[in-house]
Every structure is written in C-alpha cells, then in structure tokens.
C-alpha positions as CSV (number, residue, x, y, z in Angstrom):
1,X,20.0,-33.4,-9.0
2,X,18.4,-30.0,-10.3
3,X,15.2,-30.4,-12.3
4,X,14.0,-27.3,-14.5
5,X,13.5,-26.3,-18.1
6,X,16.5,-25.0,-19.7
7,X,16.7,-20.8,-20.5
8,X,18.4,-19.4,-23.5
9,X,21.5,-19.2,-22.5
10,X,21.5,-22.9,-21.5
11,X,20.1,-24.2,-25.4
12,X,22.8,-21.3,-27.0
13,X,25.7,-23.1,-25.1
14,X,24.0,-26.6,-26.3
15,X,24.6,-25.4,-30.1
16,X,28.0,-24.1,-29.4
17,X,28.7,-27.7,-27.9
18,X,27.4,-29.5,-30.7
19,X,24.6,-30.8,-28.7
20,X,22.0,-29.2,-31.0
21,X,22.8,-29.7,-33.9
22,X,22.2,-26.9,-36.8
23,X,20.5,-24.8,-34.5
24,X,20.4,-21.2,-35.0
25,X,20.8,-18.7,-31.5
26,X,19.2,-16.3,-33.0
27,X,15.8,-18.8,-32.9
28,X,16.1,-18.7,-29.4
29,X,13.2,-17.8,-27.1
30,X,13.6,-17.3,-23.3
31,X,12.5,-21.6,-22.6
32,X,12.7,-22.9,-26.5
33,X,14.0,-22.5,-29.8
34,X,12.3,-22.5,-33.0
35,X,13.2,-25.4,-35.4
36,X,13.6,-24.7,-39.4
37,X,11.9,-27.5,-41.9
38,X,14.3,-29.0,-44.4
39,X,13.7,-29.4,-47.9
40,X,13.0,-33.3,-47.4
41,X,9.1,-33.5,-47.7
42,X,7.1,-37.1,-47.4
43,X,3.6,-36.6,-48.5
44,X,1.9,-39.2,-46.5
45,X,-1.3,-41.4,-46.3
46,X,-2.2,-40.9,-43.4
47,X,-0.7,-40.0,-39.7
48,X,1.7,-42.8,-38.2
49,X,4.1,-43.6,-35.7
50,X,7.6,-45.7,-36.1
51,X,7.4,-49.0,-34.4
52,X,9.8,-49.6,-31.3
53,X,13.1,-48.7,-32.2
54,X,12.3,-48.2,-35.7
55,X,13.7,-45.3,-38.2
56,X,11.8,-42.7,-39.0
57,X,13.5,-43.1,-43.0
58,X,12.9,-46.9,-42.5
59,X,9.3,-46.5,-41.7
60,X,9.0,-43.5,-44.6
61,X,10.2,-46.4,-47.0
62,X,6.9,-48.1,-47.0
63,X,4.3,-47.6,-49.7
64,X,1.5,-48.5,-47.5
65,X,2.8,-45.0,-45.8
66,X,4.2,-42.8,-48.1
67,X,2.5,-41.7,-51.5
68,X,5.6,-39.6,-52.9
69,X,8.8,-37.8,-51.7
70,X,10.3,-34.4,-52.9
71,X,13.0,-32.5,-52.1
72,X,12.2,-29.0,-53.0
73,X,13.0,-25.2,-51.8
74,X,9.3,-24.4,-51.8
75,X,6.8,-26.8,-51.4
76,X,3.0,-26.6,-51.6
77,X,1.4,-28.3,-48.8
78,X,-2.3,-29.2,-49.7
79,X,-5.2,-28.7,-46.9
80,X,-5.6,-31.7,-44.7
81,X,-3.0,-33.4,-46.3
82,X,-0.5,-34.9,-43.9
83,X,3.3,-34.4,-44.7
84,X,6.2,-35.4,-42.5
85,X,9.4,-32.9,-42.9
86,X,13.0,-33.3,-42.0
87,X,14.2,-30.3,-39.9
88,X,17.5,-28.9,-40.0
89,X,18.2,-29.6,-36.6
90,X,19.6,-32.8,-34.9
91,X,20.1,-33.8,-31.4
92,X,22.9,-35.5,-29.6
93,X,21.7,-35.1,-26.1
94,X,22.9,-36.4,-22.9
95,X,21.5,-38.7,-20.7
96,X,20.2,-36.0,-18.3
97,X,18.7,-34.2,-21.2
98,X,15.4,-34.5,-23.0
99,X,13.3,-32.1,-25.1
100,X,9.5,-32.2,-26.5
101,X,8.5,-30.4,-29.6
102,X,5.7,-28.2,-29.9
103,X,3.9,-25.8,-32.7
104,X,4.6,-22.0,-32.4
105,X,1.5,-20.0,-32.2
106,X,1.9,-18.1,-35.1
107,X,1.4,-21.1,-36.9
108,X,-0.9,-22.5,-34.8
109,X,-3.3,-19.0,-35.1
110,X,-3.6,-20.3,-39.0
111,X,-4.2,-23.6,-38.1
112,X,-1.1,-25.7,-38.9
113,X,-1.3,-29.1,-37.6
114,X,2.7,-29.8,-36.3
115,X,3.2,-32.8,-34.6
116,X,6.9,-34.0,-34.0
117,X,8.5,-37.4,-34.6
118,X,11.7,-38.9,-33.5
119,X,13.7,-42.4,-34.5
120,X,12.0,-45.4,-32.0
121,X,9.5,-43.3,-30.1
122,X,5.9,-44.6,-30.1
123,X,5.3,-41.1,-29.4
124,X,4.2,-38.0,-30.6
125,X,6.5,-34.8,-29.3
126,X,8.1,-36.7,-26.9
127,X,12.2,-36.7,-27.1
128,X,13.7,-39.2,-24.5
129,X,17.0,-38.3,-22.6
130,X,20.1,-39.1,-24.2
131,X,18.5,-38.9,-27.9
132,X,20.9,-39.3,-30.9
133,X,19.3,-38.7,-34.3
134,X,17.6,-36.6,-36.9
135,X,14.2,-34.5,-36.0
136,X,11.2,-34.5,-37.9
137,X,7.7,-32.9,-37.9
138,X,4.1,-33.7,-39.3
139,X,2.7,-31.1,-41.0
140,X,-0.9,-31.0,-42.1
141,X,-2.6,-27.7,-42.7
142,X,-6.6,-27.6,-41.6
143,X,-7.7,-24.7,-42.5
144,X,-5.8,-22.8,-45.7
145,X,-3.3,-24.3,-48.1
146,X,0.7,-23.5,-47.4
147,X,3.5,-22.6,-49.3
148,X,6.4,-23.2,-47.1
149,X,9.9,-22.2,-48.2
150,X,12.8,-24.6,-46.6
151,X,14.5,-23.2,-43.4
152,X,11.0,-21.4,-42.3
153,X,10.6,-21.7,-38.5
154,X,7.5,-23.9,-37.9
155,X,8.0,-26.3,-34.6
156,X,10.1,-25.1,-31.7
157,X,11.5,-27.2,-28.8
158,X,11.8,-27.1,-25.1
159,X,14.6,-28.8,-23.0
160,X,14.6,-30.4,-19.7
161,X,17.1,-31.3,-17.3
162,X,16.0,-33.7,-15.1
163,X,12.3,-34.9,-16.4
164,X,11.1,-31.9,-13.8
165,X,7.4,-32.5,-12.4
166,X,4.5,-29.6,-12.7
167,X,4.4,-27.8,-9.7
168,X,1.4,-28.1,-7.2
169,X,0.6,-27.7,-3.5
170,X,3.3,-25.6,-1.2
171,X,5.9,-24.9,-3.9
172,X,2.7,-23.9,-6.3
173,X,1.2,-21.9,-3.2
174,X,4.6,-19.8,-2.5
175,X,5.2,-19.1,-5.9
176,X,1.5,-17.3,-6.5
177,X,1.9,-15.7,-2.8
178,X,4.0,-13.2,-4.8
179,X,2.8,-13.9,-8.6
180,X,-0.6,-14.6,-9.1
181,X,-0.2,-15.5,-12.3
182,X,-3.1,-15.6,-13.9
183,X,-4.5,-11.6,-13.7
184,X,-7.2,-9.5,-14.8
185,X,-7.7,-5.9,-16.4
186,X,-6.5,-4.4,-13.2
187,X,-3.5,-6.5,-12.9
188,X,-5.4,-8.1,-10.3
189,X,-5.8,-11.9,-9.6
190,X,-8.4,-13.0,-12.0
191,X,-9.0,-16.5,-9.4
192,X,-10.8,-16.2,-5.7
193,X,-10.0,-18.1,-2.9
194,X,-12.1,-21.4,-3.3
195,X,-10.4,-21.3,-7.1
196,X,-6.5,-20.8,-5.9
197,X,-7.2,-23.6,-3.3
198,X,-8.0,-26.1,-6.1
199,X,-5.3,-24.7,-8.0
200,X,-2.6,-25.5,-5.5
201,X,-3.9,-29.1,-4.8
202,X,-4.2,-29.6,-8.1
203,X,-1.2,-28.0,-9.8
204,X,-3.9,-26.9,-12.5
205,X,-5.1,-23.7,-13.6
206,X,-7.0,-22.7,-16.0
207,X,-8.4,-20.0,-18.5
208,X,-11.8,-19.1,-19.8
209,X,-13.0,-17.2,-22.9
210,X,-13.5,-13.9,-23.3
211,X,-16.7,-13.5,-25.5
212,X,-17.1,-9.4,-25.1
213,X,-20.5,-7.6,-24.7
214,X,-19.6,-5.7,-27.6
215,X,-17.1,-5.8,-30.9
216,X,-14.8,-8.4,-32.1
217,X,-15.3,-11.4,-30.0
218,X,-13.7,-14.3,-32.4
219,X,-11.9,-14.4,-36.1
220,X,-13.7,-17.9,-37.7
221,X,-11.6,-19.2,-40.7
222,X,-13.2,-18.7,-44.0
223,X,-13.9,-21.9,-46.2
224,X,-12.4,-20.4,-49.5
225,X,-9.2,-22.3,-49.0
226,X,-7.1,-19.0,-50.2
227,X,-3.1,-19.8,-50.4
228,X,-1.0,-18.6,-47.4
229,X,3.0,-18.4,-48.3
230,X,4.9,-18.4,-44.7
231,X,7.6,-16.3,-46.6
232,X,5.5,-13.3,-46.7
233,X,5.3,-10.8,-44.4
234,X,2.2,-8.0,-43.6
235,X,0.6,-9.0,-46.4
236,X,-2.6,-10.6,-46.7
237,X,-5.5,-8.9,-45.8
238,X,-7.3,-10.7,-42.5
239,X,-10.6,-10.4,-44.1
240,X,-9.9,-12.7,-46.9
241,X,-9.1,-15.4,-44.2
242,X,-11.2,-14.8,-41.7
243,X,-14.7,-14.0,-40.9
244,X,-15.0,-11.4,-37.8
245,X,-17.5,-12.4,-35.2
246,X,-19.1,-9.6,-33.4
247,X,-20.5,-9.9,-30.0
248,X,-24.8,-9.5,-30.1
249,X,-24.4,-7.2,-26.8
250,X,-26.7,-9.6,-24.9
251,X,-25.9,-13.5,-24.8
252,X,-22.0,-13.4,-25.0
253,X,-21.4,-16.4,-26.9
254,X,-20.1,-18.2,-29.8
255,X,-21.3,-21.0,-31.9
256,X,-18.8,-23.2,-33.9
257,X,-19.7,-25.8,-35.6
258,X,-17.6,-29.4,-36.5
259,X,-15.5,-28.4,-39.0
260,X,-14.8,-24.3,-38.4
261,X,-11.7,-22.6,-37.2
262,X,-11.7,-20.4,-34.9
263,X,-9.4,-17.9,-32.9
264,X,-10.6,-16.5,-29.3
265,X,-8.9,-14.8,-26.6
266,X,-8.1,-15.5,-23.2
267,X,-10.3,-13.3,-20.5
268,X,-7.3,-13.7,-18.3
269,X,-3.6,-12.1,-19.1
270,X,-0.7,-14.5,-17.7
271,X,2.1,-13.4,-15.9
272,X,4.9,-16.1,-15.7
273,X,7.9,-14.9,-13.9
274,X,11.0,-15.3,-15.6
275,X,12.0,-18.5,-13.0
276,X,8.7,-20.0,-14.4
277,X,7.6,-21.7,-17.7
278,X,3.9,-23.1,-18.4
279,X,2.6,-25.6,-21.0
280,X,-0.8,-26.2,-21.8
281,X,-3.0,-29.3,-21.9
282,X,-3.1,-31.5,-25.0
283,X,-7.3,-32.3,-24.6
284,X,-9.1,-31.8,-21.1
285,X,-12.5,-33.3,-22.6
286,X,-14.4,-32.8,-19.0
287,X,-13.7,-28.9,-20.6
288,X,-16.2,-30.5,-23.9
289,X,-14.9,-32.0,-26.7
290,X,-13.1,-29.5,-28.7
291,X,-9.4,-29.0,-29.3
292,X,-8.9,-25.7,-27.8
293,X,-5.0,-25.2,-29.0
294,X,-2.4,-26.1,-31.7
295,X,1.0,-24.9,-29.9
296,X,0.8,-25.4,-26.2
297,X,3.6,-23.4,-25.1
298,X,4.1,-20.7,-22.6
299,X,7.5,-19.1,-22.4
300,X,9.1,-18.4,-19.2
301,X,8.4,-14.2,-18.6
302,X,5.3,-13.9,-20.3
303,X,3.6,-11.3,-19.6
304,X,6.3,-10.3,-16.8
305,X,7.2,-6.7,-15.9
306,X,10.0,-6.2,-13.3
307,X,8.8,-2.4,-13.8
308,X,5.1,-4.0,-12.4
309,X,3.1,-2.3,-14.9
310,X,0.4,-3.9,-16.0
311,X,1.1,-5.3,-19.9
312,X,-1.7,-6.9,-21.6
313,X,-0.4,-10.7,-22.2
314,X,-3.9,-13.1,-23.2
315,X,-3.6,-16.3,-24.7
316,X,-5.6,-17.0,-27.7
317,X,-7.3,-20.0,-28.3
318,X,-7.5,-21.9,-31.8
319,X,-10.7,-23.7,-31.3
320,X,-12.4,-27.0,-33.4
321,X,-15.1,-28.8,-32.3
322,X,-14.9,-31.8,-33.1
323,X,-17.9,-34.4,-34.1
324,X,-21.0,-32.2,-32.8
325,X,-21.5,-27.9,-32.7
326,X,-20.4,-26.4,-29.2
327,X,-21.2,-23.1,-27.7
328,X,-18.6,-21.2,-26.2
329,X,-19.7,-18.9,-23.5
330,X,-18.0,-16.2,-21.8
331,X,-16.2,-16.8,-19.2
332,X,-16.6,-20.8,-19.7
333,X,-13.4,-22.5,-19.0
334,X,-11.4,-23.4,-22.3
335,X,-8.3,-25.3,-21.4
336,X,-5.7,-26.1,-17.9
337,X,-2.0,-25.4,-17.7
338,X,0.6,-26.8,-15.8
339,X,3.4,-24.9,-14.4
340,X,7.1,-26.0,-14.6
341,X,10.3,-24.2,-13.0
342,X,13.0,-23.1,-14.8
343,X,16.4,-24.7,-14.3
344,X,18.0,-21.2,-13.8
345,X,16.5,-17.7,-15.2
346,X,17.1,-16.5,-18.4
347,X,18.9,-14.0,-19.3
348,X,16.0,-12.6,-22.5
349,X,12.6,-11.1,-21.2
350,X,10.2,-12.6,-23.3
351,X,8.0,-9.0,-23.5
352,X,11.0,-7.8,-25.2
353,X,11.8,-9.7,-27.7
354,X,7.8,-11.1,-28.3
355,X,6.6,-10.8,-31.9
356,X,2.8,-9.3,-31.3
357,X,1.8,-6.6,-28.6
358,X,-1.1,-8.9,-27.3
359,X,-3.1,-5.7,-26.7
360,X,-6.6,-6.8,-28.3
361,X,-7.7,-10.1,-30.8
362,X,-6.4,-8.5,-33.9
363,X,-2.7,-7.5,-32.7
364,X,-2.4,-11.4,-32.0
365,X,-2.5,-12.5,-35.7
366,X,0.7,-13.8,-37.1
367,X,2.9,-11.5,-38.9
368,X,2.2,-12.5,-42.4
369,X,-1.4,-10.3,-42.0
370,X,-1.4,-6.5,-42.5
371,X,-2.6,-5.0,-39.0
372,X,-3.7,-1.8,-40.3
C-alpha cells in the first residue's frame, strides 16, 4: 500500500466525493486545506479533552466545562480565554484515511492558540482513519484580543494515506543528494557534512535563528492588548502591535522574558520539493524550554523553484518562554522538522499561490498589517 500525504488535487476530489464535508477548493493549499470556524462558540473554563469515545457536544454539556455558549456572526474572543469552535467542515473518511489539524501561520504570527478536537479522541490534532463526525478547534488568543467573523479560515488540515513514517536514513540521504533542503543566502546547503550525517540517521533537521548584526532582528508583542478583527485587511499599523527589536551590532542576541511574544526568522531558507511535505516539532525541550511555533506546517514546494533561482523562503518563529527568561542567540538552534513524502505531486506550486514574499521579517506579517 502507498503511504504519502495527500496534494490538492487529491483533498479537491475528497470534497467533490463528499468525503470532506463543507470544504471549500478554493482553501486548498498544495498538502492542506484551510478550515472556516462556525458560528457555534463555547467559552470554556479551561482546556479539556473528551473522554474515550465521548462527544465533543456531550462533553460541552457540562458546567464544570463550559461557562456560556453563543452562536453569533462575530464573536469577541477575550485574551487567554479558551474557546472551543465548531467548523464548517465535517469528515466522513475512509479507513485508509486520516488527517491532523494544525494552526496557519498567519494566525499563529499574532499568536492564536488553535488546537483541534474530534468526537472520542484523547487527543489533541489527531484525526484517526475512518473518522465520521463534526470538527472542532480550541481557540485562545495569547497575545491581543480577536474579533473573529464566522467562516474566517483559522485551522487548516493535512491528510494521509497510509499513516506514512518521517523519512530518515537512505530514502532521507537520496532525496537531499539532489535537494538539500535546508539552504543559505547563496542557495547553498546551509548544513556540513558531520550535520547531514546526523540528519540522515536521525530523520531530523533543524533550523536556528537569525539574530542579524544590524537592523530588525525580532517583532516582540506589545502588552497594550489593542483589538485585532481577522476580517480586516492591510490595516493596522505593526507598530501598535509590536515592538521592533534592533540588533546592538555586537552580541547578536535576544532576550525574552516568561510572558513576551515574539516573532524571529529562520537563518535558513527551506526548499521542499514539490514530492515532499515537512512538519515541525510540537516542543524539543533539549532545544530550552520555550515554545518555538504555533502552526507547524510546511507545505509541500516551499521555497521550490523548478526555474532554480534562488527565492528567499525562511520560517519564522513565534517564540514564548515559558517559566524562566531565555536568550536566543544567533545561530542557536530553535526547533527540528521531520520530513514526510507526498502520496503523488501536486499539481499547485506553493511559491505561486503563497500569501507573503518571505523576502525579510517584515514581509512575513499576516495580511491584516499594512506593509508600507
């Protein structure tokens, strides 16, 4: 049996088949597809998992879970509140088939909290083959207040045939042979021997800040708590959001303390071929103990130029620390990725259709910020 992540052509002909279930094609990336949030909102007490087999709607029931419900076009979500959302979409998925949801990064780069929750799964993200039911999502914001119109694209969600494996030793060492991946300025592999050795036996690689010698080096979320409304478009100014952290020319490095928000980017570009998808790790707390994403995801052709020209493509990285301050270094490694192969190419190239230019730190904010 074939293993792979599905491409966009596969997930379009799962919503023509009734498979997916409210999905839009047009939400379609080259590996996922964004999910739309309903207008069924559960403020919550706190985070929480159904118990085995257990409803989602029979667990949101309880008063020991649930403070209120509303059912509302546009709906104010408070800062660090918790929230769990009905999407639009449902899933009636064969038993070869199963899915995990993830943030996008646009919602991630204002740091969104999305985790997703399905009927009977002690699980966050986690969609087993052969899933019948409704979707749903947690939603807390933790670092500005939302308002969130229903049908705004907040999760999206991959699909796998197969329960594929990350790729690692000789099928890892062909495939960066002729893609290395992970590149620098130059378009060069950014990794030297020793590291692509540890990479192939490990099926891990992994990318490091980029803390400049001089200029913008990191955006750290102001503490005002100023409104964001996810139906807007170019229009807040970044500087009411976010404090610009310029490099000090000499020590290259960043100091964030429990509590801050804060966007840096990747010193590495990626390059993922369109036969190849990537997803990054949840916590790698040998890396320190900070949460270094919110999304996760790496679409399949990232980066990728059949043309070979060398596109800038980095990754940034919403960073917290979490119970103590932590200093971020340049070049100190940030977070690892696994590698996953696609279950046939898709037919979209992902630097076609991508939202943001990825050509410095500012072009990466989401949409709803003027770029001027």
């Amino acid at each position: 049996m074939r293993r792979g992540v599905l491409p966009d052509w596969r997930i379009k002909e799962l919503i023509k088949d009734g498979i997916i279930l409210g999905g839009d094609p047009a939400f379609v990336s080259t590996s996922g597809l964004d999910l739309q949030v309903s207008s069924e909102i559960w403020k919550t007490l706190g985070s929480f998992l159904p118990l085995q087999g257990q409803k989602i709607e029979e667990a949101l029931k309880s008063r020991n879970i649930v403070d209120y419900y509303s059912k509302e076009d546009r709906f104010y979500f408070e800062y660090l509140q918790q929230y769990v959302v009905k999407l639009v979409e449902s899933l009636d998925l064969p038993s070869t088939i199963s899915a995990k949801i993830f943030n996008k990064s646009g919602r991630g780069r204002i740091a969104l909290s999305v985790k997703g929750l399905t009927d009977g799964t002690q699980q966050f993200d986690a969609i087993n083959n052969g899933y019948q039911g409704n979707l749903y999502v947690e939603i807390s914001p933790t670092a500005f207040p939302l308002f969130i119109p229903s049908n705004t694209a907040i999760p999206q969600i991959r699909f796998y045939e197969g329960n594929p494996h990350p790729l690692y030793g000789s099928q890892l060492e062909i495939i960066l042979k002729s893609n290395p991946i992970l590149t620098d300025n130059e378009g060069r592999p950014s990794y030297n021997e020793q590291e692509k050795e540890q990479m192939i036996r490990t099926g891990k690689l992994t990318f490091t800040a980029d803390i400049p010698q001089e200029g913008l080096s990191a955006y750290v979320a102001k503490r005002d708590r100023r409104i964001i409304d996810l139906s807007k478009k170019g229009f807040y100014d970044p500087g009411e959001y976010y404090r610009e952290e310029l490099s000090n020319g000499e020590e290259r490095s960043l100091l964030i303390h429990p509590g801050d928000f804060v966007l840096v980017k990747s010193k590495q570009h990626i390059r993922l071929p369109p036969f190849i998808a990537a997803e990054i790790d949840e916590y790698s707390p040998e890396l320190g103990d900070m949460k270094t994403h919110y999304a996760g995801i790496i679409n399949a052709s990232h980066g990728y130029d059949p043309d070979g020209k060398n596109t800038p493509s980095y990754i940034v990285f919403e960073i917290r620390a979490r119970d103590t301050p932590v200093i971020i270094r340049d070049g100190q490694k940030l977070a690892r990725f696994d590698l996953y192969n696609m279950l046939d190419e898709p037919e979209q190239r992902y630097m076609d259709v991508r939202s943001t230019d990825f050509k410095d730190l500012k072009s990466i904010l989401p949409n709803i910020f003027k770029k001027d």
